[in-house]
Structures are given as structure tokens and as C-alpha cells.
C-alpha positions as CSV (number, residue, x, y, z in Angstrom):
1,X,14.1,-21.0,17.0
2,X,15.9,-22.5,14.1
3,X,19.5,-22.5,13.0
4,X,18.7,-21.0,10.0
5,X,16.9,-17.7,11.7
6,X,19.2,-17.2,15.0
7,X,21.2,-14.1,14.9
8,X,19.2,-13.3,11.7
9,X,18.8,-9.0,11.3
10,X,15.3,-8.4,12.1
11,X,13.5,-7.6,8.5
12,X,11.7,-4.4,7.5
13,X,8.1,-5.7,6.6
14,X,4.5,-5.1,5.6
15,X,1.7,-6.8,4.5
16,X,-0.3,-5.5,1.1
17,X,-2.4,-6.5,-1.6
18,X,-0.6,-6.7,-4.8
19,X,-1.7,-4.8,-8.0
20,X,-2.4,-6.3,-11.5
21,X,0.3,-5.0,-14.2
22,X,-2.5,-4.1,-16.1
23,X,-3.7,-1.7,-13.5
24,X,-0.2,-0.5,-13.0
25,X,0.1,0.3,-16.1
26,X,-3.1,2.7,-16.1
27,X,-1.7,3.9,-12.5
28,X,1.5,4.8,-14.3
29,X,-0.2,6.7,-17.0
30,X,-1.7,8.9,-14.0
31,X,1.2,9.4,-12.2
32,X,2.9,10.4,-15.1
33,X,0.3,13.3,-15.8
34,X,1.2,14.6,-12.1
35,X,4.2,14.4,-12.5
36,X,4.8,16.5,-16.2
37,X,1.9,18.8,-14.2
38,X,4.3,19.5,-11.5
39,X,7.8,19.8,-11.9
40,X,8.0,22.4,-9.9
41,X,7.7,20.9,-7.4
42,X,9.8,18.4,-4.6
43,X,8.4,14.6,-5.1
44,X,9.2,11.8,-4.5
45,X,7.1,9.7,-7.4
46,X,6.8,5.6,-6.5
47,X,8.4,3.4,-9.4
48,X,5.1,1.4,-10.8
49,X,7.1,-2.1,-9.3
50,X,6.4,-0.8,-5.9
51,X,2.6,0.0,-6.2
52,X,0.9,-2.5,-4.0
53,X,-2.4,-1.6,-1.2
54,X,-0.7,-1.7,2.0
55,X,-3.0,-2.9,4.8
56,X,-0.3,-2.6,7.5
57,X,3.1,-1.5,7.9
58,X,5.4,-3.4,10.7
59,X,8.2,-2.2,10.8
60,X,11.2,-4.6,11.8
61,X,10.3,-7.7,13.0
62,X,12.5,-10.6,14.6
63,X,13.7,-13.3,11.7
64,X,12.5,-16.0,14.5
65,X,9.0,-14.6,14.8
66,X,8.1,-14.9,10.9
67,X,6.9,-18.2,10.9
68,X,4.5,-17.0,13.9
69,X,3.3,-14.1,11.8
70,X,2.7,-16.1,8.8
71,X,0.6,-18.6,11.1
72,X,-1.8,-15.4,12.5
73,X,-2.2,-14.4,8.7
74,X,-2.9,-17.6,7.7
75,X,-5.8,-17.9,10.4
76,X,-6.9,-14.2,9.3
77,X,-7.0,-15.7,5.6
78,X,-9.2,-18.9,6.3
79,X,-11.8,-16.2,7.6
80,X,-11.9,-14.0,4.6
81,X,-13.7,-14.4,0.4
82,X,-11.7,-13.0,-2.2
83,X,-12.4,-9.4,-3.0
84,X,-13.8,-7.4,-5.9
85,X,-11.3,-4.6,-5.9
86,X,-11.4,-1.7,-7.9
87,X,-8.6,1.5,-8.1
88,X,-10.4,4.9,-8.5
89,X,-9.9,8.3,-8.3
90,X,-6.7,10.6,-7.1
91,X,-6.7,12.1,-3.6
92,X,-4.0,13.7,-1.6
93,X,-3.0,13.3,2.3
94,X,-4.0,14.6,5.1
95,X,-6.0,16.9,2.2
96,X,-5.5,19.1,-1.3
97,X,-4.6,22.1,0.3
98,X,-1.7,20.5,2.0
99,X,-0.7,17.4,0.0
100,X,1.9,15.6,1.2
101,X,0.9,11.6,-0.4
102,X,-1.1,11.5,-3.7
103,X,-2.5,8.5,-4.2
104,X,-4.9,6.7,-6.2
105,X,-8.2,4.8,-4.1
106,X,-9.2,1.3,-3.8
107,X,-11.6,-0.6,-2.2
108,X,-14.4,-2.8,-2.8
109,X,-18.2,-2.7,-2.9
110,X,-18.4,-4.8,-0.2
111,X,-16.9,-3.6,2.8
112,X,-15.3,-6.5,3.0
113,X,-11.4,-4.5,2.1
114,X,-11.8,-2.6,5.7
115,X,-12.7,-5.3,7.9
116,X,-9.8,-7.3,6.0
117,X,-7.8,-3.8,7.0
118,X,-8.8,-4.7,10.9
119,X,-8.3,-7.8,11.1
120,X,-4.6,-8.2,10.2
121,X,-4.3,-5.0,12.1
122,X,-5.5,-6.6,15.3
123,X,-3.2,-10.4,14.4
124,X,-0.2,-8.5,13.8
125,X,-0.4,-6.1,16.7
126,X,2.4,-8.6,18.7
127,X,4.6,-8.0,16.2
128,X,4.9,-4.6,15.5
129,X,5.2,-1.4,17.9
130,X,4.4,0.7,15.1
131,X,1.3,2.9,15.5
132,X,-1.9,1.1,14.7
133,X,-4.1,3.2,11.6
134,X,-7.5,4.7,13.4
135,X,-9.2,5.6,10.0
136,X,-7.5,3.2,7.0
137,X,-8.4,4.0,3.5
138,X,-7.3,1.7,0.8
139,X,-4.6,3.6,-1.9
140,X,-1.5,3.1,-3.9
141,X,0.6,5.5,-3.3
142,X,1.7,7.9,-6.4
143,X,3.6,10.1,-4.8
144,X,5.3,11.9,-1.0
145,X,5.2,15.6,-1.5
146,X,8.4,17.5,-0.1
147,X,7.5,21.4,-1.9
148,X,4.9,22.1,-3.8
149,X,4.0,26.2,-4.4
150,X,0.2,27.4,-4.0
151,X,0.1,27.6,-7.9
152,X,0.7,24.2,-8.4
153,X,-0.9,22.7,-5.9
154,X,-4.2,24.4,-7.4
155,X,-3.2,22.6,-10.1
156,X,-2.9,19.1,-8.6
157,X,-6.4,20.1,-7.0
158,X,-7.7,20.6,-10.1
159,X,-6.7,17.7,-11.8
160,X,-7.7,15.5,-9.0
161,X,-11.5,16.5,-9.3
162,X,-11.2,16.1,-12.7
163,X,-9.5,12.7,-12.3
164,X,-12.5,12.0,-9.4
165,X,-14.4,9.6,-11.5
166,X,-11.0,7.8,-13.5
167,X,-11.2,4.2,-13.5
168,X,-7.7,2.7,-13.4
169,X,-9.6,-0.9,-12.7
170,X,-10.7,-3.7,-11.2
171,X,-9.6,-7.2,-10.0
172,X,-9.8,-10.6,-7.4
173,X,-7.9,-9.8,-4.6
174,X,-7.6,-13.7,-3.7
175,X,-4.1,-13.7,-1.7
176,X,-2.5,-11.0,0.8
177,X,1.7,-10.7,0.6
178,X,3.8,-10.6,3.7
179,X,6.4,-8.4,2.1
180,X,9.8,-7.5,3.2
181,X,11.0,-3.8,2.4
182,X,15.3,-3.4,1.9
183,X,16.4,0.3,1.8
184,X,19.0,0.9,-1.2
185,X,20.5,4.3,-2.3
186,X,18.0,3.9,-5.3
187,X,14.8,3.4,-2.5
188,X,13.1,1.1,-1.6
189,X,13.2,-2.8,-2.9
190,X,10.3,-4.8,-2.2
191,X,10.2,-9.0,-2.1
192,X,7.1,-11.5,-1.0
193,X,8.3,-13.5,1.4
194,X,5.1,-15.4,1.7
195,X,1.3,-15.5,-0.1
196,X,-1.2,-15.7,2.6
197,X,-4.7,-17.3,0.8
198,X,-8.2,-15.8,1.7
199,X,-10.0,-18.8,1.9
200,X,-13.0,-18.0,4.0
């Protein structure tokens, strides 16, 4: 343990994907649509800055143990290609009847996004007590859903199956982020701490 970490606060983290500012962009226009559609109704809509494809959420983590974690990614890096990612179509969790996340898709032609998914899930499982995912499905989250009335969540149905087929576009995924999370009376503020390489 070094000087510099002991009696450190543990930090907040998670590892993701990041997302191109160009596809941002095309995400924002989307969530922007959702959210003129329903203002009705209680959300909480992401800031475009904080789009990213989480693969696993930790939780706090022990300043002292970051270097470890950052050596388990990198080993989970050397054994994975960059991947053809694309962002696709609006969904809604756990389904459109009652939404609670809307989100936009991504994954990859390959396969490749999910085993990527199980991999990290199974290095960082020593450092986190937080529930592992039994089904993952790559998204960017768009919005959490705190109200919404029947009429407009038709609505958001509707405009989801309409939306089915949107392309907001595609990219190299070529690096995963070990990303720290601060809570702040404006939400959430999210910093790289490190850039893990998929070499493989």
C-alpha cells in the first residue's frame, strides 16, 4: 500500500465504453424527442457528457486496490480485438408497459461486446459485492422513469417502435475506461481514471 492511497475514501467506480461525440450528438437529438414527448411525466433525462456503455458497475472500491483492478483489466484487455460497435434503436427497462430506463442499444455484429461484458464481470468480481448482471444488454442510458401516466407511456411505446430501426451510429471500440463516479447536488460527475487497451 502506498503513501499516497492509505486512508484514501474508497471511490465510486465503473468500468464502460465511451461514446463518440458524434454519436452523442445523434443520442441527444433522441432524447430530446422523449423528452418534449413527455413532459408529463417524472424523469430523470442523462446530460449527453455522461452517456457511456457501462459493462459493470462496482460500486466503492478501496483506493489501495485500484492498481490491482487496473492489472485484471489490463489482462482482460490483452485477450480482446477492438469492436465494431454500433447504437440502435430505443427500448425501455424491465419493458414498455412499465418503463422505468429508456435507453438506446449497442452492440456489435460479432458477439464479441457480450463476452467482453463477461469477462470483466468475472476479473472484477473481487472487487465489488455489487450484484453480478445474469442477462447484460449493451445501452446508453436516456433516461430513469419516476411517473409516467398510461397515455404517455403509449406514447413512448409508440415512438420506440417507430424509432426501432434509428441508427444513431457506429464506431472502434479500441479502449475500456475504469471510471470513477462523484455524486454532486447537480448528479452525477464522471472522470477516467485509467484507459485499459484491447489488444488481443
Amino acid at each position: 500500500m502506498s503513501e499516497q492511497t492509505k486512508g484514501e475514501k474508497p471511490l465510486r467506480l465503473f468500468i464502460a465504453i465511451s461514446i463518440p461525440e458524434v454519436v452523442k450528438g445523434e443520442i441527444e437529438l433522441a432524447r430530446n424527442e422523449l423528452r418534449s414527448l413527455l413532459q408529463e411525466s417524472r424523469i430523470t433525462w442523462t446530460k449527453p457528457e455522461q452517456f457511456h456503455l457501462t459493462l459493470r458497475f462496482l460500486g466503492e472500491v478501496e483506493a489501495e486496490r485500484i492498481s490491482a483492478l487496473s492489472e485484471a483489466m489490463r489482462e482482460v484487455g490483452n485477450g480482446f480485438a477492438r469492436l465494431k460497435l454500433v447504437a440502435k434503436g430505443i427500448g425501455c427497462f424491465p419493458n414498455m408497459r412499465r418503463p422505468r430506463v429508456i435507453w438506446v442499444g449497442v452492440g456489435d455484429e460479432a458477439g464479441q461486446l457480450v463476452q467482453l461484458q463477461q469477462r470483466i464481470q468475472e476479473a472484477t468480481e473481487p472487487f465489488t459485492s455489487e450484484e453480478a448482471e445474469k442477462r447484460f444488454h449493451g445501452h446508453v442510458t436516456l433516461g430513469r422513469v419516476k411517473e409516467i401516466g398510461r397515455k404517455e407511456s403509449k406514447m413512448l411505446a409508440e415512438l420506440a417502435e417507430r424509432m426501432e430501426a434509428r441508427m444513431f451510429g457506429e464506431w472502434h471500440g479500441d479502449e475500456v475506461e475504469i471510471l470513477k463516479s462523484e455524486l454532486t447536488p447537480e448528479g452525477a460527475r464522471h472522470s477516467c481514471i485509467e484507459r485499459i487497451p484491447l489488444r488481443g
